[in-house]
C-alpha positions as protocol buffer text, in pm:
chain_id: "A"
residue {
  index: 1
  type: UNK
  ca { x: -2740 y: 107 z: 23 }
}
residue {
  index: 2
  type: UNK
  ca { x: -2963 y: 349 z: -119 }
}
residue {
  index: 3
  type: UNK
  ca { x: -2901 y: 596 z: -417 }
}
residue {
  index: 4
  type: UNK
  ca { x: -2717 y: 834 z: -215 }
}
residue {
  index: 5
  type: UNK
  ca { x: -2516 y: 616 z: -115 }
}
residue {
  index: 6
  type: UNK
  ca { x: -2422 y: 450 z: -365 }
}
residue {
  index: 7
  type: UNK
  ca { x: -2325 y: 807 z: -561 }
}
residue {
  index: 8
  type: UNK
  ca { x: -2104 y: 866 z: -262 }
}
residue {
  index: 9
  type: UNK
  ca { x: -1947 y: 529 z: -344 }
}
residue {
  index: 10
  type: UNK
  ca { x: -1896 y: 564 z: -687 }
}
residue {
  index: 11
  type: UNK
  ca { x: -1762 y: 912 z: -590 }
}
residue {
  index: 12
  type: UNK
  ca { x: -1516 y: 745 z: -344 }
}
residue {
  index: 13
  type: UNK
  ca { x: -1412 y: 518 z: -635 }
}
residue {
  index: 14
  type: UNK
  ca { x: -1351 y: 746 z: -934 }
}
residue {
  index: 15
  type: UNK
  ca { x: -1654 y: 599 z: -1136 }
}
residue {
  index: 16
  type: UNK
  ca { x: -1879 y: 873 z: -1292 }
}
residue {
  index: 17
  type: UNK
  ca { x: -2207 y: 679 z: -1412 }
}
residue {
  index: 18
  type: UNK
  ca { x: -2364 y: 389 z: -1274 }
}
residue {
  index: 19
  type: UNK
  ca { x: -2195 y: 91 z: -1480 }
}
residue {
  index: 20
  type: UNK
  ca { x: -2496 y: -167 z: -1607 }
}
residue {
  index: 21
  type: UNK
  ca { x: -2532 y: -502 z: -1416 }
}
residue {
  index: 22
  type: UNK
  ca { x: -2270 y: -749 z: -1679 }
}
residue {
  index: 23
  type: UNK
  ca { x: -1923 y: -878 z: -1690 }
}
residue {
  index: 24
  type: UNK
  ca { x: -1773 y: -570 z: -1791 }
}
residue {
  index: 25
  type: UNK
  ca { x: -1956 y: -320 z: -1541 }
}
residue {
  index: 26
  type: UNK
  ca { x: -1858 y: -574 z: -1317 }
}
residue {
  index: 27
  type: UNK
  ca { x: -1490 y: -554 z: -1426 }
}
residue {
  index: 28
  type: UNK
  ca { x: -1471 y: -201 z: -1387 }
}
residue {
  index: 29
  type: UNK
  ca { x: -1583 y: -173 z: -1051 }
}
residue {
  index: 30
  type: UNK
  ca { x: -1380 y: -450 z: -903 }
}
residue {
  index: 31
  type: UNK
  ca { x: -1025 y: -257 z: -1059 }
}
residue {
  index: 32
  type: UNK
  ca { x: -1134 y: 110 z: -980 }
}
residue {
  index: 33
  type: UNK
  ca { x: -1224 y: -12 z: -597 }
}
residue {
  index: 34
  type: UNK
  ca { x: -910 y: -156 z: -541 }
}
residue {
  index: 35
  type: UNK
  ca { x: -749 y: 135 z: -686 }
}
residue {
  index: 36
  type: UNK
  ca { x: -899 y: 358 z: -478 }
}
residue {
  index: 37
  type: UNK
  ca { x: -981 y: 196 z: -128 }
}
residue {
  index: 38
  type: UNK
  ca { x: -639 y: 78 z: 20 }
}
residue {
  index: 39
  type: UNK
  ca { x: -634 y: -226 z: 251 }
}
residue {
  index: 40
  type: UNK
  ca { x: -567 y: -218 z: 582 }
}
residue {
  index: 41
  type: UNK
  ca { x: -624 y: -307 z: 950 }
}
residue {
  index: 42
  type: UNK
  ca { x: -498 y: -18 z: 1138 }
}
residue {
  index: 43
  type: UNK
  ca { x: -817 y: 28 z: 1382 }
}
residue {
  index: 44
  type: UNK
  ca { x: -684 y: -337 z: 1536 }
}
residue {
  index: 45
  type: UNK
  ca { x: -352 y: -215 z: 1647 }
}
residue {
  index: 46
  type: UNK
  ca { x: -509 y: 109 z: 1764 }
}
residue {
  index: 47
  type: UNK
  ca { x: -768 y: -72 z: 2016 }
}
residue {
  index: 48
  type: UNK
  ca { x: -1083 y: -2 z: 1806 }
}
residue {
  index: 49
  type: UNK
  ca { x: -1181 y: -329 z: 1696 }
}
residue {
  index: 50
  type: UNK
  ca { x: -1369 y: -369 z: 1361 }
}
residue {
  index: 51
  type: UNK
  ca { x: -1750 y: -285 z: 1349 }
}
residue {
  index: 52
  type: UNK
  ca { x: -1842 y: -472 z: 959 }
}
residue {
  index: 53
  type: UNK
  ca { x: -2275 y: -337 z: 1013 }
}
residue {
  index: 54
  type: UNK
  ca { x: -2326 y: -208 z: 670 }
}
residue {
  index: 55
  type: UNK
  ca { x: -2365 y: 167 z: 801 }
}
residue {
  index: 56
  type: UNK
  ca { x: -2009 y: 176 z: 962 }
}
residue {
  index: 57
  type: UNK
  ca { x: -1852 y: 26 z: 672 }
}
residue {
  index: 58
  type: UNK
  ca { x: -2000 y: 296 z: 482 }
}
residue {
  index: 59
  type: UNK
  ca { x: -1879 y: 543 z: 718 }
}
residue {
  index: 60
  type: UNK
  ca { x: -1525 y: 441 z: 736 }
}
residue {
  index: 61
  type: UNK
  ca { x: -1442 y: 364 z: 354 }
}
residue {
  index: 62
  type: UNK
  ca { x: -1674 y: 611 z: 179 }
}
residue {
  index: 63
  type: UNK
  ca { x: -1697 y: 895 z: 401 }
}
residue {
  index: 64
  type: UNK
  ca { x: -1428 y: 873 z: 621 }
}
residue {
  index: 65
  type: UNK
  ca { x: -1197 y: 808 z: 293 }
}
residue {
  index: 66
  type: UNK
  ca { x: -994 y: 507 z: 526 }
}
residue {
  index: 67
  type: UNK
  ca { x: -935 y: 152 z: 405 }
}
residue {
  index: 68
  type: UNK
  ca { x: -1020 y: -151 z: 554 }
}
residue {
  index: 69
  type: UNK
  ca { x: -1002 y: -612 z: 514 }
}
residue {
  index: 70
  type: UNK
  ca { x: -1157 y: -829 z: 341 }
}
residue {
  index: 71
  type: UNK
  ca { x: -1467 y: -857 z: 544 }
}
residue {
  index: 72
  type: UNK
  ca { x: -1539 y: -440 z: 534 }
}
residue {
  index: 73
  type: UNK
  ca { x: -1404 y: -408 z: 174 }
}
residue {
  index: 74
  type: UNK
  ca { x: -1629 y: -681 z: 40 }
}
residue {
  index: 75
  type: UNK
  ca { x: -1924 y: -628 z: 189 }
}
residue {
  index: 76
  type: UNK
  ca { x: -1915 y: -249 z: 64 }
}
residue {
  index: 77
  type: UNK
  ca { x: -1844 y: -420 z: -292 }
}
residue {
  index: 78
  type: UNK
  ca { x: -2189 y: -682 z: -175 }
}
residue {
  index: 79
  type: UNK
  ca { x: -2426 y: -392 z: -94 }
}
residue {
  index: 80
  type: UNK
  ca { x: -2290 y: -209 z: -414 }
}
residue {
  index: 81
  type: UNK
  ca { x: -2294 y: -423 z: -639 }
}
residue {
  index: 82
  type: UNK
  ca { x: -2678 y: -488 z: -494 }
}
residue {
  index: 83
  type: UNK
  ca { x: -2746 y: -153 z: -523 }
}
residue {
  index: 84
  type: UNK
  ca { x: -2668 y: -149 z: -896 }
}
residue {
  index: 85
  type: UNK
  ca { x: -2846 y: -447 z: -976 }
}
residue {
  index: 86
  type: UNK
  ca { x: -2624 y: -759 z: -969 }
}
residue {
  index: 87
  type: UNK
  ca { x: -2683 y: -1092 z: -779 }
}
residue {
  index: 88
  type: UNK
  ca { x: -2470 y: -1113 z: -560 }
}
residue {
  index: 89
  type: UNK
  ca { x: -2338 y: -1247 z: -229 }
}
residue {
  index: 90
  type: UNK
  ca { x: -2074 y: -1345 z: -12 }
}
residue {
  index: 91
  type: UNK
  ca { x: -1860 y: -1640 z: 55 }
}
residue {
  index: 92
  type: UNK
  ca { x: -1608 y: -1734 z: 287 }
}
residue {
  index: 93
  type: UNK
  ca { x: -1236 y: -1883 z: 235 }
}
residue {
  index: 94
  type: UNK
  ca { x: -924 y: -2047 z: 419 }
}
residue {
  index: 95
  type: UNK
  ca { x: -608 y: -1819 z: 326 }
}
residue {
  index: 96
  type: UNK
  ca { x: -359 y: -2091 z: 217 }
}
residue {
  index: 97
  type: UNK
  ca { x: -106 y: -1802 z: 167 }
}
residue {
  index: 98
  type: UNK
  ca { x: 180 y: -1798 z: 376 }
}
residue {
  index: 99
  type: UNK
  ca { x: 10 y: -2100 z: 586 }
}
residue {
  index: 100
  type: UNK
  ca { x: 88 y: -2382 z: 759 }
}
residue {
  index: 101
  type: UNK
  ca { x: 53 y: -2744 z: 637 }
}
residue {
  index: 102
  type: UNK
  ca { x: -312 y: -2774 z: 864 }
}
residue {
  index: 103
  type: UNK
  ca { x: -618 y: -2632 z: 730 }
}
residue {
  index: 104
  type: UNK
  ca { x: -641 y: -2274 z: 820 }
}
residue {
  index: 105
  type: UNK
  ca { x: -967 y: -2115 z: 964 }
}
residue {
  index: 106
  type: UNK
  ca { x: -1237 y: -1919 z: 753 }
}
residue {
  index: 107
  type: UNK
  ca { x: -1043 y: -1585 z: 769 }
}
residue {
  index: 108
  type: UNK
  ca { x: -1145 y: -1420 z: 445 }
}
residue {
  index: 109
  type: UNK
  ca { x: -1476 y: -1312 z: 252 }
}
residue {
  index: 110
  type: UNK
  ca { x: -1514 y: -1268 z: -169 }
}
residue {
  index: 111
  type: UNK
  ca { x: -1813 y: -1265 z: -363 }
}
residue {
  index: 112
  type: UNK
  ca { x: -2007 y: -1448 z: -586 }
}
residue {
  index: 113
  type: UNK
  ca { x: -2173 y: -1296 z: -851 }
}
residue {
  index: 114
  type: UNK
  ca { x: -2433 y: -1447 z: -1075 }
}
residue {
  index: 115
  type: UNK
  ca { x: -2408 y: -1309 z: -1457 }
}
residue {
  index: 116
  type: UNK
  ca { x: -2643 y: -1459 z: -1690 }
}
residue {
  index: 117
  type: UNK
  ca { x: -2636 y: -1811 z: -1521 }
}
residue {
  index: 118
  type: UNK
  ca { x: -2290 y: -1784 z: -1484 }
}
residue {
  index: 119
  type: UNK
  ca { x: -2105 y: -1780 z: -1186 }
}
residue {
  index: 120
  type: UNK
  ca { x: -1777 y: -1549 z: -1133 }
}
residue {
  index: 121
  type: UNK
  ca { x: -1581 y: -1464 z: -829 }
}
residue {
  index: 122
  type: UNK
  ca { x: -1478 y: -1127 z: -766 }
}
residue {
  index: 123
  type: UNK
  ca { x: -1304 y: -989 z: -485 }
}
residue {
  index: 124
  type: UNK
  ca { x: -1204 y: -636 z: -372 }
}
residue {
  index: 125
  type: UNK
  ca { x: -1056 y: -739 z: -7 }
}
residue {
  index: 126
  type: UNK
  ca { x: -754 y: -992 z: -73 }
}
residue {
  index: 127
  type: UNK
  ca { x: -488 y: -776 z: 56 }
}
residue {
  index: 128
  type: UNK
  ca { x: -198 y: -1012 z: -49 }
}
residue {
  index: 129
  type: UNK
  ca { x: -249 y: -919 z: -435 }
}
residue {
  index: 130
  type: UNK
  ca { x: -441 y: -763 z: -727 }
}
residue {
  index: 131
  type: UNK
  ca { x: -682 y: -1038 z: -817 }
}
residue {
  index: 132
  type: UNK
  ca { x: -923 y: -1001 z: -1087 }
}
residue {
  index: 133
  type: UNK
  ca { x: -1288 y: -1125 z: -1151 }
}
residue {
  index: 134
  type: UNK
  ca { x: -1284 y: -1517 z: -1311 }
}
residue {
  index: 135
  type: UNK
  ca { x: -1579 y: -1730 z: -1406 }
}
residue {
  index: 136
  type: UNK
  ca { x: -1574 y: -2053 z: -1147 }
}
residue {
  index: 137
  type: UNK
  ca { x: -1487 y: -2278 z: -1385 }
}
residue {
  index: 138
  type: UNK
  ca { x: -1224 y: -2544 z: -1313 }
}
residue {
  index: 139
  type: UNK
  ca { x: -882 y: -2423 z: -1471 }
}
residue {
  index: 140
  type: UNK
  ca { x: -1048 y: -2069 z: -1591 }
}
residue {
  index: 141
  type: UNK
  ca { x: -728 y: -1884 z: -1568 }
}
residue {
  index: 142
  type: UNK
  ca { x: -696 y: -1446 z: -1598 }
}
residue {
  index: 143
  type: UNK
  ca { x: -410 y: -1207 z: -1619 }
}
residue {
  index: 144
  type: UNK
  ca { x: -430 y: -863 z: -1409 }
}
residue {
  index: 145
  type: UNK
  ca { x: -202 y: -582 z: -1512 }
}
residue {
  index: 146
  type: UNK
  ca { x: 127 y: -687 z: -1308 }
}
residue {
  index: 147
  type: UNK
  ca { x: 168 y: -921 z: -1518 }
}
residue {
  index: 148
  type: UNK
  ca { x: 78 y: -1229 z: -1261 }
}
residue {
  index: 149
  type: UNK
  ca { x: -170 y: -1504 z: -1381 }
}
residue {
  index: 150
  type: UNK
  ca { x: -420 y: -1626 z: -1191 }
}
residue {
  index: 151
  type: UNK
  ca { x: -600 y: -1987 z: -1150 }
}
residue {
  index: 152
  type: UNK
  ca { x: -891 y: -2175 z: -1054 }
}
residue {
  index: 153
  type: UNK
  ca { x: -905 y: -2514 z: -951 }
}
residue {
  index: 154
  type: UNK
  ca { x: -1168 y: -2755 z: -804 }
}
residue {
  index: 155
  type: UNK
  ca { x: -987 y: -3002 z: -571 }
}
residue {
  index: 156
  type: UNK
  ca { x: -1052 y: -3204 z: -240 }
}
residue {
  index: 157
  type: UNK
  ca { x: -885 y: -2940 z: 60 }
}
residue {
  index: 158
  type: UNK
  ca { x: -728 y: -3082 z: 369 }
}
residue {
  index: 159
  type: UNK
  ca { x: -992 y: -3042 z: 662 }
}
residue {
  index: 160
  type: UNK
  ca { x: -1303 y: -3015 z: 402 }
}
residue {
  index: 161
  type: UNK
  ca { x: -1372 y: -3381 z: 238 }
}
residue {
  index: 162
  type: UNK
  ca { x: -1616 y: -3196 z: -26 }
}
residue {
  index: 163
  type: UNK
  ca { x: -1409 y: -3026 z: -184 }
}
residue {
  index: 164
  type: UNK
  ca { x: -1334 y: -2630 z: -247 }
}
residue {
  index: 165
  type: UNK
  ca { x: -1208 y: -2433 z: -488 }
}
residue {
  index: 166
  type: UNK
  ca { x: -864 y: -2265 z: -518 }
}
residue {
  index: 167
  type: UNK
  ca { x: -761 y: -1972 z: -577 }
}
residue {
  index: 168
  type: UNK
  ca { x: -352 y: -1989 z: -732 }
}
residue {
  index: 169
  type: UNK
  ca { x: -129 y: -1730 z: -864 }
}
residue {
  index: 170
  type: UNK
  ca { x: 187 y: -1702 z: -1100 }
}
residue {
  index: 171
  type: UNK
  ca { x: 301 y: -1402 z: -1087 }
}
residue {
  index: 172
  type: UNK
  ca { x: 655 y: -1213 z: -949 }
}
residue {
  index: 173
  type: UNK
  ca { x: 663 y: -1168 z: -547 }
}
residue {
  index: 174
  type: UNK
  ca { x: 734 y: -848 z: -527 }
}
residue {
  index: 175
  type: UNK
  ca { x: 385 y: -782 z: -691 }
}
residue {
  index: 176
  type: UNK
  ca { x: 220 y: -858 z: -345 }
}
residue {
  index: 177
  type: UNK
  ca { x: 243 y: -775 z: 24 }
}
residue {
  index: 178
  type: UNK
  ca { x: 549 y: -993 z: 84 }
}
residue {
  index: 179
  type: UNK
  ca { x: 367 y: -1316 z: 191 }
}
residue {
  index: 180
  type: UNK
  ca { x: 445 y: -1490 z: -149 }
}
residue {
  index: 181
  type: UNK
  ca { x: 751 y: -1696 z: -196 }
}
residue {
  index: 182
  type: UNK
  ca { x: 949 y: -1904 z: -472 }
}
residue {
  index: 183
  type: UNK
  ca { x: 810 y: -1864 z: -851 }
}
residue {
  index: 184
  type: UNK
  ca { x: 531 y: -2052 z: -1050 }
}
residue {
  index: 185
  type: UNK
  ca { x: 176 y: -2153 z: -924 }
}
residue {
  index: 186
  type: UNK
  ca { x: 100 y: -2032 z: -513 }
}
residue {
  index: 187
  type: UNK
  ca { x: -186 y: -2089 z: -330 }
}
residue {
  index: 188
  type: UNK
  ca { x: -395 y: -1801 z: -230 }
}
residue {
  index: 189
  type: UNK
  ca { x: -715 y: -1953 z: -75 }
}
residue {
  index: 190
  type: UNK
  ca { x: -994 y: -2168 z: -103 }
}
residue {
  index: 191
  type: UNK
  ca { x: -1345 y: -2152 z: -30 }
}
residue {
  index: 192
  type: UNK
  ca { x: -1686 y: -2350 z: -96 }
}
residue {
  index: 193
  type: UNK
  ca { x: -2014 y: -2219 z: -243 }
}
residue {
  index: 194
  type: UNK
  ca { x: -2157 y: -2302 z: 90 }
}
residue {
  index: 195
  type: UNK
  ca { x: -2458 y: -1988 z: 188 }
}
residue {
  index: 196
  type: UNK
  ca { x: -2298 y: -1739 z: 386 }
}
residue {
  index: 197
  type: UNK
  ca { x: -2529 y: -1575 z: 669 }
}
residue {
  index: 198
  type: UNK
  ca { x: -2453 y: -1283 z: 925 }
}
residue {
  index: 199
  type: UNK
  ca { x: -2347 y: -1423 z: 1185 }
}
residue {
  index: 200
  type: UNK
  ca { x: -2103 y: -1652 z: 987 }
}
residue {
  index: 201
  type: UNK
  ca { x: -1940 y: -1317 z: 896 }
}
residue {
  index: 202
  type: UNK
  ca { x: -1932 y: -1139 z: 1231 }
}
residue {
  index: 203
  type: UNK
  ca { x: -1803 y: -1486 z: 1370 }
}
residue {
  index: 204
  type: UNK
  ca { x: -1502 y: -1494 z: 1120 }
}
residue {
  index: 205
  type: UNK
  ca { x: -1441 y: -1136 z: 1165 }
}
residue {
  index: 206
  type: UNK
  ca { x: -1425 y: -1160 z: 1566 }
}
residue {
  index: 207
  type: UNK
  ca { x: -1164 y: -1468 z: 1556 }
}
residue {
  index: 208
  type: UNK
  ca { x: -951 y: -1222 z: 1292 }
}
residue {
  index: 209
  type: UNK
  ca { x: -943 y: -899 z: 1438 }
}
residue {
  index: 210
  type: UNK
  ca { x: -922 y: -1069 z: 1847 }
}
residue {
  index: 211
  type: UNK
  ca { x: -717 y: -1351 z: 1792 }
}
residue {
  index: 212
  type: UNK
  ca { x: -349 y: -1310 z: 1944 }
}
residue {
  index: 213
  type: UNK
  ca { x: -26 y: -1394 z: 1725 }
}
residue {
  index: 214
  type: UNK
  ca { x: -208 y: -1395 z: 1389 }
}
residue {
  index: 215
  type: UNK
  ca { x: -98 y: -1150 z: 1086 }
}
residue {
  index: 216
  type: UNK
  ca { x: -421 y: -870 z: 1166 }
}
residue {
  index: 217
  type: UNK
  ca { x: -344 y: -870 z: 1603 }
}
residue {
  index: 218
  type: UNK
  ca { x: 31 y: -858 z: 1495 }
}
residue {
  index: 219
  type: UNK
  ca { x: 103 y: -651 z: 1249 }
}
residue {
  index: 220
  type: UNK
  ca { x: 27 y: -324 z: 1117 }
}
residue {
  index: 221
  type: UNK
  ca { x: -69 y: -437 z: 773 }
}
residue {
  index: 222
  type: UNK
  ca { x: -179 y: -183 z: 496 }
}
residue {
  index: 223
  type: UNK
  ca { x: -132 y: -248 z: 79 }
}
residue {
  index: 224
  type: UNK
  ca { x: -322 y: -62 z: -284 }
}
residue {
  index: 225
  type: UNK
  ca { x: -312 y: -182 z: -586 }
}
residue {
  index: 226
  type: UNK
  ca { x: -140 y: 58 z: -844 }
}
residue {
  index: 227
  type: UNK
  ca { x: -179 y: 152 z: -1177 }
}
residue {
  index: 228
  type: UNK
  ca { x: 90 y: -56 z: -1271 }
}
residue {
  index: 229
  type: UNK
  ca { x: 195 y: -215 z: -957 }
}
residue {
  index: 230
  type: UNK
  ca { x: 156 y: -279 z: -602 }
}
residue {
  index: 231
  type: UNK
  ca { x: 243 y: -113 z: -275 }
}
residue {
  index: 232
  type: UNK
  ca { x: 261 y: -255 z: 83 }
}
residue {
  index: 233
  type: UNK
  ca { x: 302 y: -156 z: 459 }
}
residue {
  index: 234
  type: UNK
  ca { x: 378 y: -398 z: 719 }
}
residue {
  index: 235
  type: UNK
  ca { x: 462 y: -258 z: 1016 }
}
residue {
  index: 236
  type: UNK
  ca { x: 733 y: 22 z: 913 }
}
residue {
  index: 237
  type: UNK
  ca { x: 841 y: -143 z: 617 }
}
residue {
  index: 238
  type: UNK
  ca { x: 750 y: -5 z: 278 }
}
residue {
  index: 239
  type: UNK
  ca { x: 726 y: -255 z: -41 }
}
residue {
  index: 240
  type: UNK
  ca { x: 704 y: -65 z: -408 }
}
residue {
  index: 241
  type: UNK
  ca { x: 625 y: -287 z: -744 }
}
residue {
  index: 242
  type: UNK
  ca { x: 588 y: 9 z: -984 }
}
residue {
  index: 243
  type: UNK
  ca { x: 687 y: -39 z: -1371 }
}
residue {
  index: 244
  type: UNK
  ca { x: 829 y: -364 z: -1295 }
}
residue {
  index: 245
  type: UNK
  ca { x: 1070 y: -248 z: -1042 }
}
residue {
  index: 246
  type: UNK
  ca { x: 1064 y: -377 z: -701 }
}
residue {
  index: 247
  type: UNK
  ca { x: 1170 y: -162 z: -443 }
}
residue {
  index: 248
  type: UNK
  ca { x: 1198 y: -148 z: -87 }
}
residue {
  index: 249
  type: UNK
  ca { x: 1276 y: 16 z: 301 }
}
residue {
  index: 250
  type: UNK
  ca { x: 1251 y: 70 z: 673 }
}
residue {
  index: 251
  type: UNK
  ca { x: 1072 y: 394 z: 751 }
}
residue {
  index: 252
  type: UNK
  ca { x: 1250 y: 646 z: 946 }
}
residue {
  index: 253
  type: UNK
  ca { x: 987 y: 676 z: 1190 }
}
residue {
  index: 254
  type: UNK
  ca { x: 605 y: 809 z: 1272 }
}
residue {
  index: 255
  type: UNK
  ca { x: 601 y: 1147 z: 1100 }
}
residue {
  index: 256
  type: UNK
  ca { x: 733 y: 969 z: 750 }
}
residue {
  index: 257
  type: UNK
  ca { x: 467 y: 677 z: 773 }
}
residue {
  index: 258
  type: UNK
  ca { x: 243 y: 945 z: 837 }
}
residue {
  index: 259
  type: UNK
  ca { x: 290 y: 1099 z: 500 }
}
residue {
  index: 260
  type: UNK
  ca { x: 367 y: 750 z: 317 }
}
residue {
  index: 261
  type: UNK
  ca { x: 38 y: 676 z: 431 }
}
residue {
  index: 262
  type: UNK
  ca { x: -114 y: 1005 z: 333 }
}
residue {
  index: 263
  type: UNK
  ca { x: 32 y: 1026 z: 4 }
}
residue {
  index: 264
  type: UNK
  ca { x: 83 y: 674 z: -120 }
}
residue {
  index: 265
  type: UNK
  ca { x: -233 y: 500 z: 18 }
}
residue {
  index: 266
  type: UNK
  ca { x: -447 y: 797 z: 78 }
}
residue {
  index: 267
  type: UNK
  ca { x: -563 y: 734 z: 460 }
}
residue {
  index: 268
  type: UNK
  ca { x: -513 y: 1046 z: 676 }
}
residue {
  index: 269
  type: UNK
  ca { x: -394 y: 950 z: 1006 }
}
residue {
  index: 270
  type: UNK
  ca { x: -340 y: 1178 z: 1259 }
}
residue {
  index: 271
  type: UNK
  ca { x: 26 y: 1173 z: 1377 }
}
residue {
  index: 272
  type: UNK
  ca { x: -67 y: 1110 z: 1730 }
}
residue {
  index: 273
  type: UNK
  ca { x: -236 y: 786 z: 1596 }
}
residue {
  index: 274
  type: UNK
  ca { x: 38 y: 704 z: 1449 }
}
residue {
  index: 275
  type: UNK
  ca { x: 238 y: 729 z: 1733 }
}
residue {
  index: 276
  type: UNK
  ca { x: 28 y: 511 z: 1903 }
}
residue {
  index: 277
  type: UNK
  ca { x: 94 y: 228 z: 1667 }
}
residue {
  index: 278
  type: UNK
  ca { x: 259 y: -94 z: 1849 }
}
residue {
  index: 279
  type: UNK
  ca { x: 594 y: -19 z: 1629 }
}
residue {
  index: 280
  type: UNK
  ca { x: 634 y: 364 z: 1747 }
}
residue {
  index: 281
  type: UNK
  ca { x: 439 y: 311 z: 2071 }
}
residue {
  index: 282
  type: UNK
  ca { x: 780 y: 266 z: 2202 }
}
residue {
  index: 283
  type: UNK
  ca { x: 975 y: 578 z: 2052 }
}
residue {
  index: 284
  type: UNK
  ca { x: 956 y: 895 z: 2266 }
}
residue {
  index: 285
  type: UNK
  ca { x: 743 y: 1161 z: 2146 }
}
């Protein structure tokens, strides 16, 4: 990412100056990111595929103004954060959210960031919740805006006999994309500190956006943090967590998700797009 690149990023994010390389530049970022770039893996459902090469991640969330998961929305934060002078890199995690008992595969990418010796995990792709950056300490616990609280643990993971660390939250359901269930601590995922190259990436990324009957091949998934909330689409139905109030309904059909998606999580779509969606596909024109 060079330096006009990374204006048109922090352009795209609502950040004015270039934030200095600490905790609190790192803070900032990581909240006005997720406030800006919804999640979402629309281009699945619509036969694209998803191409995660730096420039076409660029294209698509900067330029283009669209969302995208974990593995395009973190490695924009990666070259960023580069850009501006952090150490930083990516790692790769098992979703326990909404799993089965058996160990999940490597489905989702965060970041670890190196701040004066220190490591912290941030993450601007988890499309389940708001999570904040946290120091990888073993029970280092932080509270984002909605109110939810969020843990780390170190702990032995089914299917890895060295151990990862885990990700939990506390925090009210309606706060996330609907995956979450019951009340007090929920797993969100875990990951190692194992180096993460390429092709690890493009591999995890293939089996997620290709693999049949999972959440991305199945659903039309799409969620943004809010100032004091959270919002989610899946499929056609809409999820508000606004001032504490949960909220919730079936769209009437492709012109209103259309302008729900316009409006509320900022992607333009054009309507024949959304037509083409696997939940319209169906309705006559």
């Amino acid at each position: 990412m060079n330096s006009g690149e990374l204006s048109d990023y922090l352009a795209r994010i609502g950040v004015g100056a270039a934030p200095v390389a600490g905790l609190d530049g790192l803070r900032l970022l990581q909240r006005a990111h997720r406030l800006a770039i919804p999640f979402e893996n629309l281009d699945i459902p619509l036969g694209r595929g998803i191409d995660i090469s730096p420039a076409a991640i660029r294209a698509k969330l900067v330029r283009a103004r669209r969302g995208g998961y974990c593995f395009e929305q973190n490695g924009l934060f990666v070259q960023a954060l580069t850009a501006l002078g952090f150490t930083a890199r990516p790692l790769l995690a098992r979703v326990w959210l909404g799993a089965p008992d058996e160990a999940p595969p490597r489905t989702h990418m965060l970041v670890l960031v190196t701040l004066e010796g220190r490591y912290w995990v941030a993450d601007t792709g988890f499309g389940g919740s708001f999570t904040p950056p946290m120091p990888l300490e073993d029970g280092a616990e932080a509270e984002t805006p909605d109110g939810a609280r969020h843990r780390l643990r170190r702990c032995t993971m089914p299917g890895d006999p060295d151990g990862e660390w885990l990700l939990e939250r506390d925090g009210v359901s309606a706060a996330t994309d609907g995956r979450s269930a019951g009340s007090g601590w929920q797993p969100q995922y875990g990951f190692s500190l194992r180096e993460v190259v390429p092709v690890d990436i493009e591999q995890c990324n293939h089996w997620t956006a290709t693999r049949p009957g999972t959440r991305f091949t199945s659903l039309c998934v799409v969620s943004r943090v809010l100032p004091d909330g959270f919002a989610a689409l899946t499929d056609a139905r809409l999820s508000l967590y606004r001032g504490g109030q949960p909220e919730g309904r079936q769209l009437g059909g492709p012109e209103e998700y259309r302008d729900i998606l316009k409006d509320l999580f900022g992607i333009g779509l054009p309507l024949a797009e959304v037509r083409a969606l696997p939940m319209f596909a169906s309705d006559p024109a």
